[in-house]
N, C-alpha and C positions, 0 to 999 in steps of 0.2 A: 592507865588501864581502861580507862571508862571512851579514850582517844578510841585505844583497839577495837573496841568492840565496836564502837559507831560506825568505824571504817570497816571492818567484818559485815556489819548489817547493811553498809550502800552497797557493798562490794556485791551480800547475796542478793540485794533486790534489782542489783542493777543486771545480774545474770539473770534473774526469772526472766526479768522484761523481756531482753533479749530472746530467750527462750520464746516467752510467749507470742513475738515479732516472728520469728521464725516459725513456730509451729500455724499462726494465723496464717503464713504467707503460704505456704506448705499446703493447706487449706482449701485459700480461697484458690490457688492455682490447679488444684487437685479437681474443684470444685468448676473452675470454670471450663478446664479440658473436659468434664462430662455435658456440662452445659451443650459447649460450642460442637456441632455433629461437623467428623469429617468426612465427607462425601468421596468416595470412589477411591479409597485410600490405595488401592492396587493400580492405580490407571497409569502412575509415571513406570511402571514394570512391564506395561506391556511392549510388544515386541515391535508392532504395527498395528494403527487405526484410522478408521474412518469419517469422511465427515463432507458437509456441503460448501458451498461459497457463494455468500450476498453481497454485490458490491453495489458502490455507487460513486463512478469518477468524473473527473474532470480533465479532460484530456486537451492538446494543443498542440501546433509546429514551430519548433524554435525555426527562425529562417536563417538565410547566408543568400544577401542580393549579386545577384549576378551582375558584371561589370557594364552590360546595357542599359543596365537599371540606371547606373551613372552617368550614361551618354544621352540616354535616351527621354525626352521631358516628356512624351507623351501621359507617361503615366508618375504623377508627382508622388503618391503614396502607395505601400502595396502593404499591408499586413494582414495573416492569418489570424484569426480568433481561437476562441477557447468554446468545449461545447460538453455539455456532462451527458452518461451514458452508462446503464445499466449491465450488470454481468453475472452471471450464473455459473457457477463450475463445480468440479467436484475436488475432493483432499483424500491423498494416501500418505501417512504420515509412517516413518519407520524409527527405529529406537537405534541411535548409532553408542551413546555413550550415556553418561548421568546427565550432558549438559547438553550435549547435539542430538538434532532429531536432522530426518532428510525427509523433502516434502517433493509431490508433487503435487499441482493445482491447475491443472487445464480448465480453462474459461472459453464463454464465449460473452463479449461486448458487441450490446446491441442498442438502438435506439440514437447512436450520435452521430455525428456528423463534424464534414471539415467546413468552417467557413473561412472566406476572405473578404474583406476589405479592400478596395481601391479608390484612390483620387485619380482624374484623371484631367488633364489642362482642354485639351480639344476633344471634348466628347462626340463619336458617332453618332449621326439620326439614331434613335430612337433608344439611346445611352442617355445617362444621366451623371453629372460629375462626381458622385459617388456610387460604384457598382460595388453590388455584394453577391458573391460565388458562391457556393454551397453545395459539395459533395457528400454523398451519402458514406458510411462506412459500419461495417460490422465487423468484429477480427475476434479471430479465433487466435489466441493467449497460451503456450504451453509453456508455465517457468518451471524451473527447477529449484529448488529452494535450501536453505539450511537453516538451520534454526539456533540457537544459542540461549537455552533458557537458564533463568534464576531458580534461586530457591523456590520450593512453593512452600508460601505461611498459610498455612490452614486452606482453605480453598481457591486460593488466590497466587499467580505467578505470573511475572511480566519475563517475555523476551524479544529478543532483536534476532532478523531474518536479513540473509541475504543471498541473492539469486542472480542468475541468467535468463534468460528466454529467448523463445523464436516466438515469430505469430505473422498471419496474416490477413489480410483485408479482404476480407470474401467479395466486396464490392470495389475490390481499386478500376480504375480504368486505363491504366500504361497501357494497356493491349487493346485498347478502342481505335479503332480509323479517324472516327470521327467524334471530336469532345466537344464540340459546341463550341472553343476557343475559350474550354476551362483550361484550366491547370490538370493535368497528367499526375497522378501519384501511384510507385511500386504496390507491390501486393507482400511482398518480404519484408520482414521488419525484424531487429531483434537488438538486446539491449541488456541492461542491471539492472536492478530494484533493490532497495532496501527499506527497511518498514519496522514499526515498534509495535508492539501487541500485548493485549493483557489474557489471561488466562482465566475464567471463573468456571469453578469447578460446581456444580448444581448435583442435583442428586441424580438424574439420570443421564444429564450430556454436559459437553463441557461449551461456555460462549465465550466466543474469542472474539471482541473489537481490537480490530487492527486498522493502521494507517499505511501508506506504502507509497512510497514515490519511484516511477521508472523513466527512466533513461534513454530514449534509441540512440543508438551509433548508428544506424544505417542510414542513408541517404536515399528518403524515399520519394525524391523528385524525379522525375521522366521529362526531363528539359524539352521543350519541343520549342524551338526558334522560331517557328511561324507560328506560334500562339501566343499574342503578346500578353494575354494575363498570365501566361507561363515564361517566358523568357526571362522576366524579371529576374527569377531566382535561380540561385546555384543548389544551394542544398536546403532539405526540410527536412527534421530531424525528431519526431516524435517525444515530447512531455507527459507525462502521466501523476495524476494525485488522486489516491483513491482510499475510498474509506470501506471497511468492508464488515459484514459479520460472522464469522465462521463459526457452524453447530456441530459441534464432534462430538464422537461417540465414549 
């Protein structure tokens, strides 16, 4: 008899507890949803919006040496460098699904430039055994983009983009007479991107750090056989890594 009863009384204190687990938890989650504010809670409904684009890359030419480059010892080493560059643009963003958005993001990249490196065995008068080239370039950037986003947890949402683009080199010189016995590079360029980004939702705009790496396929060498810092190579092929900040609305 006196069994029962004990086992009756863990039984009910063991239900309060529980109760009372529950109703704290109930509570404090009640209690921290008022706490935690969520900013722009209608913004993943809207239809389309807008917003700017701050970048900052680092750009370079994958090369493909042309088969003179193997006959020919004049010039022992040739490679292109890497050179970082600033870029401005603007974001029209459109509401395709819960998960996809379609972007576009027309830039323009200024301040960099192409260089190269050369060794060369029999240096000309007033050459030195290591020459370095150096092309100016600005380019004008149109991707097209998709977007693939995550849940958003309170103001915060990571997604993955991936795109096309055209663009071109406001300063190429393939259309020069006369290059000084540089390297010739097209003015067309176009390629992929892909890029991870986070989302933070603020009270009046949204900042988006993102990362992006592009691609060219195009082949934006202008082969000129009697320029022998050009000859060297078959194709140059545009690399891109770029960090950027985007402020939407």
């Amino acid at each position: 008899m006196i069994e029962n009863r004990l086992a009756k009384k863990k039984d009910y204190l063991l239900r309060r507890q529980i109760g009372l687990i529950a109703l704290f938890t109930v509570l404090c989650c009640t209690l921290n949803a008022q706490i935690r504010e969520i900013n722009r809670s209608n913004h993943d409904n809207l239809p389309y919006y807008f917003g700017i684009y701050l970048a900052y890359n680092k750009a370079s030419l994958h090369p493909n040496k042309n088969t003179k480059f193997l006959q020919d010892d004049s010039i022992l080493t040739a490679e292109p460098g890497s050179t970082g560059g600033v870029a401005l643009g603007f974001l029209a963003t459109f509401k395709l699904t819960e998960r996809w958005e379609f972007r576009l993001n027309p830039n323009l990249i200024i301040g960099g430039a192409k260089p190269f490196t050369y060794t060369l065995k029999n240096p000309a008068p007033g050459e030195s055994l290591t020459e370095k080239k150096s092309l100016p370039s600005s380019i004008f950037t149109f991707p097209v983009q998709f977007k693939f986003n995550s849940d958003r947890i309170d103001n915060f949402r990571v997604y993955m983009m991936f795109d096309g683009y055209i663009a071109s080199d406001l300063m190429a010189n393939a259309g020069n007479r006369n290059a000084e016995d540089l390297i010739k590079l097209k003015k067309a360029d176009y390629g992929l991107e892909t890029a991870i980004g986070f989302n933070f939702y603020l009270k009046f705009v949204t900042l988006s750090p993102e990362l992006k790496f592009s691609y060219g396929l195009a082949n934006l060498h202008a082969r000129d056989p009697n320029l022998k810092f050009s000859s060297v190579f078959d194709k140059l092929q545009s690399r891109m890594i770029t960090f950027s900040l985007n402020i939407e609305q």
